[in-house]
C-alpha positions as CSV (number, residue, x, y, z in Angstrom):
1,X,-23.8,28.5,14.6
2,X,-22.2,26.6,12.2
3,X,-21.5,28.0,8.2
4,X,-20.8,26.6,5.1
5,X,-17.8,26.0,4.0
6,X,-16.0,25.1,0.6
7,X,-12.5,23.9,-1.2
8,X,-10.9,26.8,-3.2
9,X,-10.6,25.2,-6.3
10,X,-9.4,27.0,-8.9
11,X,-10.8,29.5,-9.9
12,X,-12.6,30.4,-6.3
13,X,-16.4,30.1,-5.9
14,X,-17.9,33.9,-6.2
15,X,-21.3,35.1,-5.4
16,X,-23.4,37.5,-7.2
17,X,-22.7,40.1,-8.2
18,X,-18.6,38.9,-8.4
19,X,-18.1,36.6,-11.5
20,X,-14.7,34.9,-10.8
21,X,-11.7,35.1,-8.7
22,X,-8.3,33.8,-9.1
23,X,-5.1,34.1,-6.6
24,X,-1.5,33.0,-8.4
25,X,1.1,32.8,-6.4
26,X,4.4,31.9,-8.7
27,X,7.6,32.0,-7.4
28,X,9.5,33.0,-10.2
29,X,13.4,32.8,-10.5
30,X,16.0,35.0,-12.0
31,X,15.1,37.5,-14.8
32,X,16.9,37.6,-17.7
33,X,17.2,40.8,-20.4
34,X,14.3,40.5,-21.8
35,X,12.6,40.5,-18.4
36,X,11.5,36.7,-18.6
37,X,12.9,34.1,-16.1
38,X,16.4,33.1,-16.3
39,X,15.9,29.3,-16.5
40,X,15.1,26.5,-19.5
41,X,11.6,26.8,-20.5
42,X,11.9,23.3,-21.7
43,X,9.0,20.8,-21.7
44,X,6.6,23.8,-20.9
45,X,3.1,23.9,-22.8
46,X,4.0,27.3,-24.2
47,X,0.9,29.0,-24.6
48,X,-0.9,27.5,-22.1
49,X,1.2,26.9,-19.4
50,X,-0.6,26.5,-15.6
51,X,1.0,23.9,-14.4
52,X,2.9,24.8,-11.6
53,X,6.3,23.2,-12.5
54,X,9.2,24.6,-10.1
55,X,6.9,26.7,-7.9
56,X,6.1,28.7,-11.2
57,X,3.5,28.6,-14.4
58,X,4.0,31.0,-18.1
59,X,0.6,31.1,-18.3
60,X,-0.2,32.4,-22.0
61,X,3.0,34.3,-22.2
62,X,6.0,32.8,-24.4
63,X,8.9,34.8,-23.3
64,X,7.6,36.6,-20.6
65,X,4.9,35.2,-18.1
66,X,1.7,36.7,-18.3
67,X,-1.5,37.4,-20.2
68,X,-0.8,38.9,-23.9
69,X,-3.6,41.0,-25.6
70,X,-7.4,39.3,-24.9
71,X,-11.0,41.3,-24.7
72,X,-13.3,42.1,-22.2
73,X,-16.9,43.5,-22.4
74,X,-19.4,43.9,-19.5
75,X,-18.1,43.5,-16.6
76,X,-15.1,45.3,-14.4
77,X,-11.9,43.6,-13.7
78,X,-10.1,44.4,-10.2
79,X,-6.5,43.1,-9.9
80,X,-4.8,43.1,-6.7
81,X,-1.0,42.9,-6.6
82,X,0.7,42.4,-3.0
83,X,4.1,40.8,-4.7
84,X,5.6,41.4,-7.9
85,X,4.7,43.5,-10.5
86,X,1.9,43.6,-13.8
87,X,2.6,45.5,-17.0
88,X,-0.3,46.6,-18.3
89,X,-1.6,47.8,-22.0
90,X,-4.8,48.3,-23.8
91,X,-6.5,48.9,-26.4
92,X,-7.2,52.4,-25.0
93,X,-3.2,53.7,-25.1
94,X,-3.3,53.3,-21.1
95,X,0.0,52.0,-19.6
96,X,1.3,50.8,-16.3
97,X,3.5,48.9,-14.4
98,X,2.0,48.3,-10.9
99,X,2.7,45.8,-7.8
100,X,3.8,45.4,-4.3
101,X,0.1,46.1,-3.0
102,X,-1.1,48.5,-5.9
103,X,-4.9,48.5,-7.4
104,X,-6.0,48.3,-11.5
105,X,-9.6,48.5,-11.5
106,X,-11.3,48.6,-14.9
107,X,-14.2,48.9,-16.4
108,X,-14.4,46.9,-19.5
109,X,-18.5,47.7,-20.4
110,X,-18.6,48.1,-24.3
111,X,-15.2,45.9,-25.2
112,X,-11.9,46.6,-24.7
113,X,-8.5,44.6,-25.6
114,X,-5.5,44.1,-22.6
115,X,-2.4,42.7,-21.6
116,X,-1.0,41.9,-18.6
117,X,2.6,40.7,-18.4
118,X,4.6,40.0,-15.3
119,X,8.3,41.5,-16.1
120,X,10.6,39.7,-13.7
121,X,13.0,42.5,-12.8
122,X,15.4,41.2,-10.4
123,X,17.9,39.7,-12.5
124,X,19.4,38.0,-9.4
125,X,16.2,36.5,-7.8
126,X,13.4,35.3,-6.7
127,X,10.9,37.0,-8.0
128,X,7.7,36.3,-6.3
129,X,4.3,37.5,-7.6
130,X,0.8,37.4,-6.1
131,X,-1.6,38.4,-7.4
132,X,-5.7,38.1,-7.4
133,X,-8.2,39.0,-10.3
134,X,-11.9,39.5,-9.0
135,X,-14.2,39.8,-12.0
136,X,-17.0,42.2,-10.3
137,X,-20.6,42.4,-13.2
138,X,-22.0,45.0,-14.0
139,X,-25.9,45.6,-14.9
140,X,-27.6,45.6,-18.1
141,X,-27.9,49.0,-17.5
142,X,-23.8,49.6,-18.0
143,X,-23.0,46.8,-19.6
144,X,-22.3,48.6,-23.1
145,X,-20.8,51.9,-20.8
146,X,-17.4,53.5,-22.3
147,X,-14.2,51.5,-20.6
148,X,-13.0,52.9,-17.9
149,X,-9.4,52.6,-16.7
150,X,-7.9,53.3,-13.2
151,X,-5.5,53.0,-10.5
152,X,-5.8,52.3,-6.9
153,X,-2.3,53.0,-5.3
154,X,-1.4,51.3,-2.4
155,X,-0.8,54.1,-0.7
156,X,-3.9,55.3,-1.6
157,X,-6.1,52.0,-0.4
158,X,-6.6,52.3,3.6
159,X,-5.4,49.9,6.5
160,X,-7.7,49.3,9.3
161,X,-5.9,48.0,11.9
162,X,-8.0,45.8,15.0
163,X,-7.1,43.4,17.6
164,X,-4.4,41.7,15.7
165,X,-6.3,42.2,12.5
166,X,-4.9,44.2,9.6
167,X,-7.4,45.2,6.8
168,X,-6.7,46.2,3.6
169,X,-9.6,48.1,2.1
170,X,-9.7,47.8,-1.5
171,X,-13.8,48.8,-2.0
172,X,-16.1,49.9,0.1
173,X,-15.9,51.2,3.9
174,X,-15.4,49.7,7.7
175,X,-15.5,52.0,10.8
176,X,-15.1,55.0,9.2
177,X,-12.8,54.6,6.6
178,X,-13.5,54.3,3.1
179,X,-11.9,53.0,0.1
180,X,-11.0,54.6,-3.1
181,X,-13.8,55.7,-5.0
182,X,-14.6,53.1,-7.9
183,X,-15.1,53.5,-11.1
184,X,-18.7,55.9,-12.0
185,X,-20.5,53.1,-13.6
186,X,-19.4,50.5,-11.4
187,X,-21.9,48.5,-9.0
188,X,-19.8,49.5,-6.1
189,X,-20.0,53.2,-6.9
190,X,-23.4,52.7,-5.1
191,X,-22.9,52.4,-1.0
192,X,-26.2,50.9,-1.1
193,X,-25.1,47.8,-2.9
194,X,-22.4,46.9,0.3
195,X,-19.9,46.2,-1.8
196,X,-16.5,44.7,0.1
197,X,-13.2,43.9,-1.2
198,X,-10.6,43.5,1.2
199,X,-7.6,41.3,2.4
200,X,-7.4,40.5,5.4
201,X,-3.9,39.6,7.8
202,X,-5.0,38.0,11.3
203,X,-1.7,38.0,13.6
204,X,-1.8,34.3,15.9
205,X,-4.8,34.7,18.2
206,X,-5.9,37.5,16.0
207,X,-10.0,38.5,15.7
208,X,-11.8,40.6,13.7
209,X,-15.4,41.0,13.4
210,X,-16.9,41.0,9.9
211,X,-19.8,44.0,10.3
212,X,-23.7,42.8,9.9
213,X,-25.0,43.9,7.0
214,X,-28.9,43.8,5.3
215,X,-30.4,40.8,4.6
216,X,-29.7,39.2,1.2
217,X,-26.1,41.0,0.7
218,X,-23.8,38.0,-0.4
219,X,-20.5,37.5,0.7
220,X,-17.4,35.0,1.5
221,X,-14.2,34.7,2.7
222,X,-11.4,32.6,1.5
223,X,-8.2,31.2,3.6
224,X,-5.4,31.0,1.3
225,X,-2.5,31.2,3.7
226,X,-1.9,30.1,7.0
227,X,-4.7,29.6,9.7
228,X,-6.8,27.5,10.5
229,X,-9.2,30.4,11.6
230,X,-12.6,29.9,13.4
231,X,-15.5,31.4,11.5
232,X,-18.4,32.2,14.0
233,X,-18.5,28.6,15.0
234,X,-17.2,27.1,12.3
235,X,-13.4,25.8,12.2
236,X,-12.0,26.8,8.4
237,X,-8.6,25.2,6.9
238,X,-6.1,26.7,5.0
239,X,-7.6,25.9,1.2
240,X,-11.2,26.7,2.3
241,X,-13.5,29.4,1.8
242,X,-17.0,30.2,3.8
243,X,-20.4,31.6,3.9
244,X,-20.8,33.8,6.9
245,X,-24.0,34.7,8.2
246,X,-25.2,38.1,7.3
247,X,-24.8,39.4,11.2
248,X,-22.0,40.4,12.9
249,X,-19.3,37.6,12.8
250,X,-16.5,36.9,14.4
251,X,-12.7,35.4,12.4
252,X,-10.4,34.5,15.0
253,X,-6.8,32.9,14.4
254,X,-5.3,30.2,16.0
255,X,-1.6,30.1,16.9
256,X,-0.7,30.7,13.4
257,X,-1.2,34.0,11.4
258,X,-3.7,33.8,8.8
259,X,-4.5,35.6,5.5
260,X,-8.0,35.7,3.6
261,X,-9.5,37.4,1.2
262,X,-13.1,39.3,1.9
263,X,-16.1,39.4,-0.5
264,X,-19.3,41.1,-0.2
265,X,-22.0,42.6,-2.2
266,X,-25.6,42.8,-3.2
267,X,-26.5,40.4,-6.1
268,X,-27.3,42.1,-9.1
269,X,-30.0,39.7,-9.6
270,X,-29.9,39.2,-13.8
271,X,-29.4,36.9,-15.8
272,X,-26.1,36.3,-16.6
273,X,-24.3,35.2,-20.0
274,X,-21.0,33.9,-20.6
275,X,-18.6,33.2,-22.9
276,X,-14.8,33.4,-22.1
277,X,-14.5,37.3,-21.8
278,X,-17.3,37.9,-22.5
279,X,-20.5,38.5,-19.8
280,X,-23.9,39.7,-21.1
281,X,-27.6,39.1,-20.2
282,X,-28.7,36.7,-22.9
283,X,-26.9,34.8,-25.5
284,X,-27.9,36.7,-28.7
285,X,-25.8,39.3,-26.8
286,X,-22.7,37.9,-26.5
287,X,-23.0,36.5,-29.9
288,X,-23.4,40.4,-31.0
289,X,-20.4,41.3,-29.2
290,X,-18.1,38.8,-30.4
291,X,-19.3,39.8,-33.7
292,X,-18.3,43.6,-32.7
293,X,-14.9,42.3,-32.0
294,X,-14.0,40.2,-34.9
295,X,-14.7,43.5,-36.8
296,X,-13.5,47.2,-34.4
297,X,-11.1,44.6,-32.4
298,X,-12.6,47.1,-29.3
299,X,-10.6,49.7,-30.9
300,X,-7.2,48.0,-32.0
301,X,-4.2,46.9,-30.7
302,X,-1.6,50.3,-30.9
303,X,1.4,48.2,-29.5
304,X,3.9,46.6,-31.8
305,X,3.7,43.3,-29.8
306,X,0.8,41.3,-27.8
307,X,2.7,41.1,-25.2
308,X,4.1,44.3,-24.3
309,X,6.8,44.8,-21.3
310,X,7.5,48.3,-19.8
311,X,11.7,49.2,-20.1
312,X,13.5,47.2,-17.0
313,X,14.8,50.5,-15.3
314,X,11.2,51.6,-14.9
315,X,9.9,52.0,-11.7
316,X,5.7,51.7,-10.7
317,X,3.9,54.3,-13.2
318,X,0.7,54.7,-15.2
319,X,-0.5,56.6,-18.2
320,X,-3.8,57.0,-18.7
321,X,-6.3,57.5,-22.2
322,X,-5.9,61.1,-22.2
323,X,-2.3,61.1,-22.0
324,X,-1.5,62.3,-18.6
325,X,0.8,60.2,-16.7
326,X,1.9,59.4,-13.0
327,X,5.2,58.3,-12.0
328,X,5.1,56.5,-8.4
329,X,9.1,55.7,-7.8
């Protein structure tokens, strides 16, 4: 039976109840001491730099690439990093520097302000980063819940290995293993909801077999590198995303390895409001919480700069609201 399929595009088409998703892959050069790259940053839009000019992009950052302070309310950001590291900072005191297949998971709900800054630590080179964002709603019902930061470490999220398949299970479960616990109030902390979020790595002539799930459950699942694959009947291109079926379904590589990203869930089935950052129900609602920013800020910025980078010698660690901290290496 042949499926739909789509371009990428940038960012990726998402179905209820995911709001956006976004893979960067920069290949950055050098570092330098300040943790930025090593090279002229001449003739780049400073600011609001995404073009990708000599396999890398700035992005907002100035010095460093990355994301400087910006808010969040109402919905949960999950950001996967298989390459490279992310500092991280908020307006909560939480800290981290995470990476090389590592988990943040947060729960923005009632507002919150964060960085995320890409410290280029090799000062010899390269210094590749992927990384993926999935912006995952949350009901009404939570959308004004107390932020909620944590950390999925990679040795924490579980590989299911299958026929040349290798899954990487960052939420919800497949034959018998489960993911990491999200956070309390988030949609996926309910297994009735099927939440999914996994990569997955298809050796050449690989298969794996996406699991049937209940009528109505949304999901897709997006080629970025390598393939082509064969989606139930349906031939997909590298570039390309598609719309199984909600039964059992069958992803099997050609003579080329193949790398895609899995995305499932029941729709929430509100309305949904947007404004940059900002996801409510109606629009008197985000006009209240923009309103609540421009006077708590979501609690202040405590860092000296917007754009905060951990010291160079540090390795993967996090510090959470209360204090308490983990060192990983």
């Amino acid at each position: 039976m042949a499926i739909k399929t789509f371009p990428l595009g940038f960012p990726w088409d998402t179905p209820d109840p995911f709001l956006f998703c976004v893979h960067h892959l920069d290949k950055f050069p050098a570092g330098n001491t300040d943790l930025g790259p090593a090279a002229s940053l001449a003739g780049r839009p400073l600011g609001n730099d995404f073009t990708l000019k000599d396999g890398w992009r700035m992005y907002h950052g100035q010095t460093v690439p990355g994301f400087p302070s910006h808010p969040h309310c109402g919905f949960e950001t999950v950001t996967i990093v298989t390459r490279g590291f992310c500092d991280h900072a908020d307006s909560l005191g939480a800290a981290a520097r995470f990476g090389e297949g590592d988990v943040q998971w947060i729960t923005t709900g009632a507002g919150l302000q964060h960085s995320e800054m890409f410290p280029l630590l090799n000062p010899d080179g390269p210094n590749t980063l992927e990384l993926f964002q999935i912006w995952l709603n949350l009901p009404a019902k939570s959308k004004r819940v107390s932020p909620y930061f944590s950390m999925l470490w990679k040795d924490q999220v579980p590989i299911v290995d299958q026929d040349g398949a290798r899954i990487r299970l960052v939420a919800g479960s497949l034959q018998g293993q489960n993911a990491p616990a999200p956070p309390p109030d988030s949609w996926a902390s309910d297994a009735e909801n099927h939440v999914v979020i996994a990569l997955l790595e298809l050796e050449a002539g690989g298969s794996f077999s996406l699991p049937e799930v209940p009528a109505g459950v949304a999901r897709r699942v997006y080629l970025f590198e390598g393939g082509p694959v064969r989606v139930a009947d349906t031939e997909l291109q590298a570039g390309n995303g598609a719309i199984p079926e909600v039964g059992e379904t069958e992803i099997q590589a050609s003579e080329s390895p193949a790398r895609l990203l899995w995305l499932q869930g029941k729709p929430i089935a509100e309305p949904v409001a947007k404004y940059g950052p900002f996801v409510m129900n109606k629009p008197e609602e985000i006009q209240a919480a923009m309103d609540e920013f421009r006077t708590t800020r979501f609690g202040g910025w405590p860092w000296r700069h917007p754009d905060p980078v951990h010291e160079a010698g540090r390795g993967r660690f996090a510090r959470f609201p209360d204090g308490t901290e983990v060192e990983k290496d």
